[in-house]
mmCIF file of the N, C-alpha and C atoms, coordinates in Angstrom:
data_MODEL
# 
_entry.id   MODEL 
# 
loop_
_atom_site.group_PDB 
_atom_site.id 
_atom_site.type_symbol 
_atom_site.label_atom_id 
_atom_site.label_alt_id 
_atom_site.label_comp_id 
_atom_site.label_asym_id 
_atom_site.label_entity_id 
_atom_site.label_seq_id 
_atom_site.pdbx_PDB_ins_code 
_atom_site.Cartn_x 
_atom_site.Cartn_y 
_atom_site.Cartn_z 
_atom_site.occupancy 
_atom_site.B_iso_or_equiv 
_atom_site.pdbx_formal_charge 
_atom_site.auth_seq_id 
_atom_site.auth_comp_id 
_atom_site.auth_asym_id 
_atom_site.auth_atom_id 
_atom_site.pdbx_PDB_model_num 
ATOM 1   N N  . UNK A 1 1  ? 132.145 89.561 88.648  1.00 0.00 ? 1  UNK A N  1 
ATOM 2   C CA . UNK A 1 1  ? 130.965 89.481 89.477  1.00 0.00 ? 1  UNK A CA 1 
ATOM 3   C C  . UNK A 1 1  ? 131.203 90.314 90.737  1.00 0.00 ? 1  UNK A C  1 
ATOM 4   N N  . UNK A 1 2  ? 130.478 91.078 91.189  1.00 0.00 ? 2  UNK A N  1 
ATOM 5   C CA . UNK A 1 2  ? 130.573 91.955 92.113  1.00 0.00 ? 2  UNK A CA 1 
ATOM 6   C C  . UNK A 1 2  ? 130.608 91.331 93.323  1.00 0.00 ? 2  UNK A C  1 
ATOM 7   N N  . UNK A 1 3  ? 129.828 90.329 93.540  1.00 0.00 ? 3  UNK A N  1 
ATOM 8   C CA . UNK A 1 3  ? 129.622 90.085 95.257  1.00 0.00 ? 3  UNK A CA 1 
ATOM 9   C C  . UNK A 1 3  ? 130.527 88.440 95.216  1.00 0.00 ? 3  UNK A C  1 
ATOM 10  N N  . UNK A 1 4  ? 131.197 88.387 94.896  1.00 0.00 ? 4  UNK A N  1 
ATOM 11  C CA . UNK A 1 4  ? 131.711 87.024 94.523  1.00 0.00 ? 4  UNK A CA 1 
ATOM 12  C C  . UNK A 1 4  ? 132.399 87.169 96.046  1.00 0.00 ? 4  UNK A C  1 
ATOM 13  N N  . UNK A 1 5  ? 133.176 87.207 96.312  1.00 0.00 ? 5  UNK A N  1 
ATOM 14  C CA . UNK A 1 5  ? 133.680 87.491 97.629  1.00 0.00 ? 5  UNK A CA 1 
ATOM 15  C C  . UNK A 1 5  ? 132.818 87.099 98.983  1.00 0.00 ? 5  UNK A C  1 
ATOM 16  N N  . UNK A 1 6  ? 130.945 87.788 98.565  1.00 0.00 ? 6  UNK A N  1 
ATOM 17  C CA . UNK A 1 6  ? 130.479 87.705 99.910  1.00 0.00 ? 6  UNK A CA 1 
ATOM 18  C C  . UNK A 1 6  ? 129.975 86.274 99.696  1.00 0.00 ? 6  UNK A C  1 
ATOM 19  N N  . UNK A 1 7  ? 129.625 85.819 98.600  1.00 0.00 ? 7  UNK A N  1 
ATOM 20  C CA . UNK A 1 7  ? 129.134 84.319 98.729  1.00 0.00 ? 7  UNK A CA 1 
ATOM 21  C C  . UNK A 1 7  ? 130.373 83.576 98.424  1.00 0.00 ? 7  UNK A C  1 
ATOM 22  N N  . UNK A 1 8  ? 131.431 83.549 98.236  1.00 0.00 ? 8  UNK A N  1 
ATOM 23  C CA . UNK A 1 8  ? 132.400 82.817 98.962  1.00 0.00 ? 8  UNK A CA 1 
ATOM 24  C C  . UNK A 1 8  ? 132.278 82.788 100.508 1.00 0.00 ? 8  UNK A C  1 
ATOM 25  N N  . UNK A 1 9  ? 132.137 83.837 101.156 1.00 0.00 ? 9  UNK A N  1 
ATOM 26  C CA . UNK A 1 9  ? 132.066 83.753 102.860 1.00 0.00 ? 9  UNK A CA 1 
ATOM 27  C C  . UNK A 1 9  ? 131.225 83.092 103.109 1.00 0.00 ? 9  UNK A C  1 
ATOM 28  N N  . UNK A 1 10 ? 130.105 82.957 102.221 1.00 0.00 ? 10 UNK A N  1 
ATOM 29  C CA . UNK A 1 10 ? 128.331 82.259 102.998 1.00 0.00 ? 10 UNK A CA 1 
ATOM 30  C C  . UNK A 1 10 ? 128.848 80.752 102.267 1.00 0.00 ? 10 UNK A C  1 
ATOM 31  N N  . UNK A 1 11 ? 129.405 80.671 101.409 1.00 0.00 ? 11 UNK A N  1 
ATOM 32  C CA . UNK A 1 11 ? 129.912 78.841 101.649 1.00 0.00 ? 11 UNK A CA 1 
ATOM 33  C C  . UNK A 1 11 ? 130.596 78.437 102.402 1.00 0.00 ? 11 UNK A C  1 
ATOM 34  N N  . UNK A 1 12 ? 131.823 79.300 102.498 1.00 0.00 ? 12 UNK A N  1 
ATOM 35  C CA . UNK A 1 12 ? 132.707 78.672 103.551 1.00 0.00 ? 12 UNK A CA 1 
ATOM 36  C C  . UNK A 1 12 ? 131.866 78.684 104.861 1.00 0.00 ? 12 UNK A C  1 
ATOM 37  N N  . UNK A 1 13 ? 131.095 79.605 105.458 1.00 0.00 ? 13 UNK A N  1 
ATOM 38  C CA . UNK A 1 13 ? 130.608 79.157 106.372 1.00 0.00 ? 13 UNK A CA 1 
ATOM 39  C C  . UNK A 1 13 ? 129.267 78.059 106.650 1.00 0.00 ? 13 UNK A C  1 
ATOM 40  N N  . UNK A 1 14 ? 129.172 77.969 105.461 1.00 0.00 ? 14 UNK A N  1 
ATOM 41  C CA . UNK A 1 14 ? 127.787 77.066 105.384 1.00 0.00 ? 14 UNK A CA 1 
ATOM 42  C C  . UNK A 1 14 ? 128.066 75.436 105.399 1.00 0.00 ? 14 UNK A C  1 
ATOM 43  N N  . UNK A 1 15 ? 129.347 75.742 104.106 1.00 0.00 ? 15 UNK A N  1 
ATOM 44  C CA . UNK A 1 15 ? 129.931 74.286 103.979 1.00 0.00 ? 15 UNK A CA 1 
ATOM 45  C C  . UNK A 1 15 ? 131.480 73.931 104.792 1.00 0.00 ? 15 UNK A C  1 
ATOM 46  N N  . UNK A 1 16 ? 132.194 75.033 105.069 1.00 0.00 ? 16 UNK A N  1 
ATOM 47  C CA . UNK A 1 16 ? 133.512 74.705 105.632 1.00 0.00 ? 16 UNK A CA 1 
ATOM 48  C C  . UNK A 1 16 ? 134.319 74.945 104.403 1.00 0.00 ? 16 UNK A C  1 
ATOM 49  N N  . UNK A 1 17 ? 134.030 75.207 103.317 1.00 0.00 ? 17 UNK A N  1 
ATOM 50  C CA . UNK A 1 17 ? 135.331 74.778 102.729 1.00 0.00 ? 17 UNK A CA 1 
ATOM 51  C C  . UNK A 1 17 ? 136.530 76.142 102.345 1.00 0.00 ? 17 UNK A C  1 
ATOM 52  N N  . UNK A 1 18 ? 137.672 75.779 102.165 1.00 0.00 ? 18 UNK A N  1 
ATOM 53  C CA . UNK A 1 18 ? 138.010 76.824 101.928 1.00 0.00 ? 18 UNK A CA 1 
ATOM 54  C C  . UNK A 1 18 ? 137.882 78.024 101.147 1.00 0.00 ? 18 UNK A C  1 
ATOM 55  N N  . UNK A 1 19 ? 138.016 79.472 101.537 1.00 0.00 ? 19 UNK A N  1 
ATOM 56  C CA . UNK A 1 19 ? 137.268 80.699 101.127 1.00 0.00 ? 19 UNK A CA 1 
ATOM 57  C C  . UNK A 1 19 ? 137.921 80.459 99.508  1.00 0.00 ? 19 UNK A C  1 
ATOM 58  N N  . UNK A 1 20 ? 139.402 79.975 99.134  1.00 0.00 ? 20 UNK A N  1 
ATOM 59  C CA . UNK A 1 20 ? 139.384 80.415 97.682  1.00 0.00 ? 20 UNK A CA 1 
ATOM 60  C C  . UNK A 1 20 ? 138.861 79.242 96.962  1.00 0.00 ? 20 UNK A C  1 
ATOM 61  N N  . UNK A 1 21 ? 138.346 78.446 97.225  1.00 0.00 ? 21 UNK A N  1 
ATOM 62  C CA . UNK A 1 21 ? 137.894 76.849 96.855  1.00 0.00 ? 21 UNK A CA 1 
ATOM 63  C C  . UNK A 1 21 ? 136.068 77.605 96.501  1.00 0.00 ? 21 UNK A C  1 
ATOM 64  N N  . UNK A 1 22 ? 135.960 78.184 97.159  1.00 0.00 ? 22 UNK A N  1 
ATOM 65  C CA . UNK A 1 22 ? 134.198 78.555 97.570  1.00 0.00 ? 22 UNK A CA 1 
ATOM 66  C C  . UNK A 1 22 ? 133.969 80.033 96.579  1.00 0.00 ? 22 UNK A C  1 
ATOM 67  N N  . UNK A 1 23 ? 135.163 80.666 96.044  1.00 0.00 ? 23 UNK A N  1 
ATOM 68  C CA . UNK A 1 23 ? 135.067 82.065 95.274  1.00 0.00 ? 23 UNK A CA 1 
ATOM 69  C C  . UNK A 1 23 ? 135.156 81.097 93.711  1.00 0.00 ? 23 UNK A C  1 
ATOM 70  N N  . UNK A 1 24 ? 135.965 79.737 93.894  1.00 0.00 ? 24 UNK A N  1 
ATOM 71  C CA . UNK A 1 24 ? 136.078 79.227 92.705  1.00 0.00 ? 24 UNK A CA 1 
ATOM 72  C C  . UNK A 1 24 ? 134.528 78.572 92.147  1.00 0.00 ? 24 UNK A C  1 
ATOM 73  N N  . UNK A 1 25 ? 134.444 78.434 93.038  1.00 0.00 ? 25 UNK A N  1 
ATOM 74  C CA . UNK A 1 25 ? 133.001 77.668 92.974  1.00 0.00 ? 25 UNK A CA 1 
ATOM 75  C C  . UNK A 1 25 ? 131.809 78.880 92.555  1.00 0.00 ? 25 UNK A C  1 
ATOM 76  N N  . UNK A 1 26 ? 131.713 79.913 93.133  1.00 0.00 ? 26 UNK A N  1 
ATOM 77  C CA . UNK A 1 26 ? 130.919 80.799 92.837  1.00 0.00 ? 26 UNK A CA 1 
ATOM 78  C C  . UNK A 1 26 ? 131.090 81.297 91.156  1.00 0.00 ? 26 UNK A C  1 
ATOM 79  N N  . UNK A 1 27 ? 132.757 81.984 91.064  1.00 0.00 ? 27 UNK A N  1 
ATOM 80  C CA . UNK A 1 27 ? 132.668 81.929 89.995  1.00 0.00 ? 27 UNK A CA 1 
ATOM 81  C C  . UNK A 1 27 ? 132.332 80.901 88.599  1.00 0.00 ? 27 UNK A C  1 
ATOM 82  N N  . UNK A 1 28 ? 132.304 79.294 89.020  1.00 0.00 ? 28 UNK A N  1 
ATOM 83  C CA . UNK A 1 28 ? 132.040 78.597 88.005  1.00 0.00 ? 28 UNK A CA 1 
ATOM 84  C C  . UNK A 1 28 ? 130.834 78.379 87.848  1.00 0.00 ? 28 UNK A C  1 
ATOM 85  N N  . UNK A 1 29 ? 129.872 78.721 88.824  1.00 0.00 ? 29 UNK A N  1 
ATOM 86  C CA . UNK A 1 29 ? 128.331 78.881 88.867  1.00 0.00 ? 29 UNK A CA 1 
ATOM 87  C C  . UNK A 1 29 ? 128.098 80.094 88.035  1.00 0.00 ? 29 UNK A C  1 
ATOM 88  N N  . UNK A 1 30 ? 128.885 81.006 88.522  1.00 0.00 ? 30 UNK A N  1 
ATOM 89  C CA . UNK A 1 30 ? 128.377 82.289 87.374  1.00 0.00 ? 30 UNK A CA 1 
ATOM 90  C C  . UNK A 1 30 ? 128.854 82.103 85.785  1.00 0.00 ? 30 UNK A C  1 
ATOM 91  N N  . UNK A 1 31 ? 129.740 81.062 85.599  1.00 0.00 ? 31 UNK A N  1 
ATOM 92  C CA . UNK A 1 31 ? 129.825 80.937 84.277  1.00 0.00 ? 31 UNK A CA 1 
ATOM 93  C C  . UNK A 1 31 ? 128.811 80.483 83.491  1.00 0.00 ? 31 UNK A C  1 
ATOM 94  N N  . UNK A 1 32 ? 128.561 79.211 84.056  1.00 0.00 ? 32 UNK A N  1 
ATOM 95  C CA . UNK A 1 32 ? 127.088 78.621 83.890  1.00 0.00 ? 32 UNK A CA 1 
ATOM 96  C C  . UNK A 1 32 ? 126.106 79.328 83.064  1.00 0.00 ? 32 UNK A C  1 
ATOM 97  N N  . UNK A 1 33 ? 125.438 80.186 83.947  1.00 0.00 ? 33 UNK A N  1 
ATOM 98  C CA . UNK A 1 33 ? 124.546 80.799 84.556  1.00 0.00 ? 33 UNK A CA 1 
ATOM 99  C C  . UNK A 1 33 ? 124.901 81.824 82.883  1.00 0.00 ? 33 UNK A C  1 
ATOM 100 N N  . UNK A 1 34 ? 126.149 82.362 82.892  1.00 0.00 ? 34 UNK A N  1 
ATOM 101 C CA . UNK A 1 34 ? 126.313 83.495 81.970  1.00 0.00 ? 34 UNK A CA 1 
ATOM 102 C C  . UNK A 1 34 ? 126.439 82.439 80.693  1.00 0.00 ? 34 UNK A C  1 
ATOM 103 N N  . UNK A 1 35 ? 126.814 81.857 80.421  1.00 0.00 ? 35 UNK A N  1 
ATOM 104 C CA . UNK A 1 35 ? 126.782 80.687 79.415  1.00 0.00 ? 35 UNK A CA 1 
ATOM 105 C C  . UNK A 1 35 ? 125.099 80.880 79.215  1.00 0.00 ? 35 UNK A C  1 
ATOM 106 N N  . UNK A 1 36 ? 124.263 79.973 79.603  1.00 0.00 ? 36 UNK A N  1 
ATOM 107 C CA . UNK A 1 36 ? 122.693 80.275 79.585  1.00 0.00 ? 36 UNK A CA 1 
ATOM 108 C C  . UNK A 1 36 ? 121.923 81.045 78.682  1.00 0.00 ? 36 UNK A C  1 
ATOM 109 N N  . UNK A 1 37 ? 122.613 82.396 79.556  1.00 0.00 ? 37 UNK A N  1 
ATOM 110 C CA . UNK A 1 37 ? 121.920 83.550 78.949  1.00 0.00 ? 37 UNK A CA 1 
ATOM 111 C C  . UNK A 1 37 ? 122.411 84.060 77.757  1.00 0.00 ? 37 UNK A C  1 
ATOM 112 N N  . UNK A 1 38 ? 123.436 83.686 77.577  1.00 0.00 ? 38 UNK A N  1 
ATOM 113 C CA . UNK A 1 38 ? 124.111 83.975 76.377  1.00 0.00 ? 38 UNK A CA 1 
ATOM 114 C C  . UNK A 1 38 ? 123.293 83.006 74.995  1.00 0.00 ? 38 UNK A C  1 
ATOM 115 N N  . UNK A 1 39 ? 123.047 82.042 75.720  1.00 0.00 ? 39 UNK A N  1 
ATOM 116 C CA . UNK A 1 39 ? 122.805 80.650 74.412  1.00 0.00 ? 39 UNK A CA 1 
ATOM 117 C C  . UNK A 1 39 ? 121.601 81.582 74.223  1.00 0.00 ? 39 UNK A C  1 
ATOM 118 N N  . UNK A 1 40 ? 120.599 81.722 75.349  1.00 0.00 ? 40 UNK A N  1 
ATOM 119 C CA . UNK A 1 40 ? 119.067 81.951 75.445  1.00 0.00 ? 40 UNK A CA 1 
ATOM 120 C C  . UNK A 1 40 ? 118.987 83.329 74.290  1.00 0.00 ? 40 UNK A C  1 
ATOM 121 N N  . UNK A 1 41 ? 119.939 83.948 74.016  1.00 0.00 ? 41 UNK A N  1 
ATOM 122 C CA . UNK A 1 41 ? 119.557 85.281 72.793  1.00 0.00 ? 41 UNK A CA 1 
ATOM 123 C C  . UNK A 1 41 ? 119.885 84.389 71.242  1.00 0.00 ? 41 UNK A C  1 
ATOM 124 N N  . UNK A 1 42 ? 120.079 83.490 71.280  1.00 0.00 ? 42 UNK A N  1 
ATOM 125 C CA . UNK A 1 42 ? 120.277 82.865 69.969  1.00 0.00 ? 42 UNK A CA 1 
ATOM 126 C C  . UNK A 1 42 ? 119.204 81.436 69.999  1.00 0.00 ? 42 UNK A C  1 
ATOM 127 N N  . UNK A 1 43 ? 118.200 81.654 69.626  1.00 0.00 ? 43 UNK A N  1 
ATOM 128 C CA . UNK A 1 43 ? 117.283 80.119 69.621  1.00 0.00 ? 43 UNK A CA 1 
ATOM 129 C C  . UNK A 1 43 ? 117.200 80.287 68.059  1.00 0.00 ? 43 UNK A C  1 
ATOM 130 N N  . UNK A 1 44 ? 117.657 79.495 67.845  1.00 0.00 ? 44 UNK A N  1 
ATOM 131 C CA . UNK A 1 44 ? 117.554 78.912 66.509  1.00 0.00 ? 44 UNK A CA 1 
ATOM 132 C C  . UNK A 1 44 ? 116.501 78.155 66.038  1.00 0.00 ? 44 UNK A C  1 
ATOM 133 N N  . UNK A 1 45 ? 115.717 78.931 64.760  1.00 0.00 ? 45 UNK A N  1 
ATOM 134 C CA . UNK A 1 45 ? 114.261 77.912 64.290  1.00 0.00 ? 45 UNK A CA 1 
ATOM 135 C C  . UNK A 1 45 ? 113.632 78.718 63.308  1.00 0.00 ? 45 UNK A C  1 
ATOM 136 N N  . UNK A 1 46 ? 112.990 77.874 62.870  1.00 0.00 ? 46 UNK A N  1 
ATOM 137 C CA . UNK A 1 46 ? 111.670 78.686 61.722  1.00 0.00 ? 46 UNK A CA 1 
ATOM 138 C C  . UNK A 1 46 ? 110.359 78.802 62.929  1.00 0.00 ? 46 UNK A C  1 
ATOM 139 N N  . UNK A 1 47 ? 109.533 79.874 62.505  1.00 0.00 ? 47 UNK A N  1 
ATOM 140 C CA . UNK A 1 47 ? 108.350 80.142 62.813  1.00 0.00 ? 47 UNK A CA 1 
ATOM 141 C C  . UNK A 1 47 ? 107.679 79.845 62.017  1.00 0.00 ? 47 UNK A C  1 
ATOM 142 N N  . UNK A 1 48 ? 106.407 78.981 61.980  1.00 0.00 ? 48 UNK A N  1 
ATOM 143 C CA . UNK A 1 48 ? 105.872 78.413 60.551  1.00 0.00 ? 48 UNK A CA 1 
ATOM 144 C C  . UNK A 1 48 ? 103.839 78.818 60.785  1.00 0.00 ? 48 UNK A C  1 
ATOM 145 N N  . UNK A 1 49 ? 103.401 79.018 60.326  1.00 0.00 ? 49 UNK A N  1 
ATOM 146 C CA . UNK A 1 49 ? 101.920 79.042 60.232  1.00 0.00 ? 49 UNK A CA 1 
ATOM 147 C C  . UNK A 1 49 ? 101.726 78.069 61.274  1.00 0.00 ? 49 UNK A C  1 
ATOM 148 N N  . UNK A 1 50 ? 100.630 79.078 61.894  1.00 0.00 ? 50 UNK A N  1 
ATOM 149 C CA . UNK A 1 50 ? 99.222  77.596 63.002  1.00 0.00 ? 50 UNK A CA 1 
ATOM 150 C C  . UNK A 1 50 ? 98.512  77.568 62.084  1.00 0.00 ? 50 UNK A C  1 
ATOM 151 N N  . UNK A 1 51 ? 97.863  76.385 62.400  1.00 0.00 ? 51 UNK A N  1 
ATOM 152 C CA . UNK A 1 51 ? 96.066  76.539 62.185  1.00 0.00 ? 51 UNK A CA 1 
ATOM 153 C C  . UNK A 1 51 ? 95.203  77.447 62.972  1.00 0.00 ? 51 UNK A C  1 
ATOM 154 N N  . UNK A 1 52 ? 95.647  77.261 64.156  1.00 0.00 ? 52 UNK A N  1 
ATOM 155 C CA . UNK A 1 52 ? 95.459  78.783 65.052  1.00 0.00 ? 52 UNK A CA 1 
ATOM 156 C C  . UNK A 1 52 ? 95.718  79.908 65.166  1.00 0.00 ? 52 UNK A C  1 
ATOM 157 N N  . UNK A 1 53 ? 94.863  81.106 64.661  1.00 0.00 ? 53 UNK A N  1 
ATOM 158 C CA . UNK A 1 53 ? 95.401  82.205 64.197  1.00 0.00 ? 53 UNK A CA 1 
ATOM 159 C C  . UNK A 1 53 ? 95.991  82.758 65.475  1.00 0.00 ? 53 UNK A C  1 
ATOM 160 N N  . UNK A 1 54 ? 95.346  82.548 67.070  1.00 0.00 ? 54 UNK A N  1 
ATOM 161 C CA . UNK A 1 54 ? 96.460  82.916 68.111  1.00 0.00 ? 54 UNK A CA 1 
ATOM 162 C C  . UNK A 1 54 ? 97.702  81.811 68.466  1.00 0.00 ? 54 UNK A C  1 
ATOM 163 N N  . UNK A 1 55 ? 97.864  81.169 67.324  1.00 0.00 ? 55 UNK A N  1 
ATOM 164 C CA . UNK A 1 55 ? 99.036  80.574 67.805  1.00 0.00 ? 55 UNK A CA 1 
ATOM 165 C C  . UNK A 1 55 ? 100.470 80.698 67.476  1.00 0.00 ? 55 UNK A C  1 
ATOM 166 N N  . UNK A 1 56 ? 101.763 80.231 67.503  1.00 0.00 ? 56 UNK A N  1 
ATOM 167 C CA . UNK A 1 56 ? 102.626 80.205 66.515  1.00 0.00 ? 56 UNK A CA 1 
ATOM 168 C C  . UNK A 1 56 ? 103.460 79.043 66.284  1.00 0.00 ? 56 UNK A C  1 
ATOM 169 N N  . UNK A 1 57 ? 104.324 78.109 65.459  1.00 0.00 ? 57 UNK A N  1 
ATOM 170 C CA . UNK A 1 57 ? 104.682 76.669 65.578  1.00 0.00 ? 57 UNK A CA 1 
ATOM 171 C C  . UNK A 1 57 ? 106.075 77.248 65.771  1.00 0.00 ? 57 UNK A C  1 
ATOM 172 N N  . UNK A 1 58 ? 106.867 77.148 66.627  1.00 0.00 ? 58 UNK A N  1 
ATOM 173 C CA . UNK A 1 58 ? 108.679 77.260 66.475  1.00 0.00 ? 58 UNK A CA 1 
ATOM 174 C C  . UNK A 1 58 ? 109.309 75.798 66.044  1.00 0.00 ? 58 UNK A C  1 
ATOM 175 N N  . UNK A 1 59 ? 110.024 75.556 65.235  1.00 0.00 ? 59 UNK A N  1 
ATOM 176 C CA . UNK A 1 59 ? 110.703 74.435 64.902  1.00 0.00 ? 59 UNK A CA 1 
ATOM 177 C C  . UNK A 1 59 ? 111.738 74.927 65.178  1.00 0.00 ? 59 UNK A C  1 
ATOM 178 N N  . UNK A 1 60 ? 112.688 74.340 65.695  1.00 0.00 ? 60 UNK A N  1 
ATOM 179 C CA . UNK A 1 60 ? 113.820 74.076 66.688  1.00 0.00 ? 60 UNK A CA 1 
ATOM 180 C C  . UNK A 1 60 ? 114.949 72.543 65.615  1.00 0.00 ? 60 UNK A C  1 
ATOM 181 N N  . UNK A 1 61 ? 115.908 73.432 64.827  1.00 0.00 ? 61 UNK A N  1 
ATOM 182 C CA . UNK A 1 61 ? 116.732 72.443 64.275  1.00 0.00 ? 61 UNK A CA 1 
ATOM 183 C C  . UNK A 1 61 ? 117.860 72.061 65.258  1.00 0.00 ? 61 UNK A C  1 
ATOM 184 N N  . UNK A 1 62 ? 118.385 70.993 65.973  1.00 0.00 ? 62 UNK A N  1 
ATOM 185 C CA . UNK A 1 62 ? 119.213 70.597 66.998  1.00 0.00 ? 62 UNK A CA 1 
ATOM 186 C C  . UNK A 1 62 ? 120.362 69.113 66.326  1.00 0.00 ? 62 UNK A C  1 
ATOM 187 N N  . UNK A 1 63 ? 121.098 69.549 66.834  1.00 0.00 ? 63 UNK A N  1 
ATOM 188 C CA . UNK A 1 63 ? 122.057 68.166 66.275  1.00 0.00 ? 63 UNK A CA 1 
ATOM 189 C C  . UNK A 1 63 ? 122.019 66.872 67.398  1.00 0.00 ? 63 UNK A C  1 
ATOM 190 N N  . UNK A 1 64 ? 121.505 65.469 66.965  1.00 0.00 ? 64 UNK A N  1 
ATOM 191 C CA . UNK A 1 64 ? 121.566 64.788 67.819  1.00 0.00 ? 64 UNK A CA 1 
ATOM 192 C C  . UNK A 1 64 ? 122.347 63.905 68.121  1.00 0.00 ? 64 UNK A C  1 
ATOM 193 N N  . UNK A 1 65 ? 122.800 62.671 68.912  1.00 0.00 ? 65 UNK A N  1 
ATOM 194 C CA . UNK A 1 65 ? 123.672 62.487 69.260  1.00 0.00 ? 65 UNK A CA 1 
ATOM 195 C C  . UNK A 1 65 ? 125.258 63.340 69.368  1.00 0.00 ? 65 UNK A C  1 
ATOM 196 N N  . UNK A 1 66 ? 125.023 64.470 70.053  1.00 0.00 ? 66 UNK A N  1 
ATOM 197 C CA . UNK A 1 66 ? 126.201 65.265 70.104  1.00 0.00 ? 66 UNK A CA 1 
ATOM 198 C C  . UNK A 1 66 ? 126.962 64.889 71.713  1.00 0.00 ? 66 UNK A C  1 
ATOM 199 N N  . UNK A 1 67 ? 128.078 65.103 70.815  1.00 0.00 ? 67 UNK A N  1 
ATOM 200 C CA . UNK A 1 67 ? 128.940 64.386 72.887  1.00 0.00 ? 67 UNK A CA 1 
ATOM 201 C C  . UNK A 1 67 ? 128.856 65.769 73.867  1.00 0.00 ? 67 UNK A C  1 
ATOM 202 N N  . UNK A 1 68 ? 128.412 65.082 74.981  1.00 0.00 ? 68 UNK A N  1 
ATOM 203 C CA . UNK A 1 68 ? 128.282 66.276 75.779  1.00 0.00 ? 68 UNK A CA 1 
ATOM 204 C C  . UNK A 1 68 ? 129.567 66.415 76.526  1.00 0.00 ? 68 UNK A C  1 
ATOM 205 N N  . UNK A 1 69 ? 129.819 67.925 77.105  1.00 0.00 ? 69 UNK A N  1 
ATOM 206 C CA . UNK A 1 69 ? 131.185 68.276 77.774  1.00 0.00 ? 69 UNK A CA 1 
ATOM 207 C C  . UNK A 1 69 ? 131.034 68.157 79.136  1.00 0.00 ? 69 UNK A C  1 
# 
């Protein structure tokens, strides 16, 4: 991440905490964040007929009760 550095400075000064505590933090926000976008190019589903010719149905297969991390 390019600016990781300058928003480490804008926490530490915002929150106090220390600058490599606040670059750690930035970077685990950008993991997040890159995690996300990564999932968001893979949606998994059928597209199935509307009754509405401007419409479209996405079905979305998901596993439930899965333990979260």
């Amino acid at each position: 991440m390019a600016n990781k550095e300058e928003l480490g400075q804008l926490i530490t000064l915002e929150q106090g905490k220390p600058l490599k505590e606040a670059i750690g933090e930035v970077n685990y926000g950008a993991a997040f964040i890159e995690y996300s976008a990564e999932e968001a190019k893979r949606v998994y589903g059928d597209i199935i007929p509307s009754p509405l010719a401007d419409r479209r149905l996405l079905v979305l297969k998901q596993v439930w009760n899965k333990a979260c991390w």
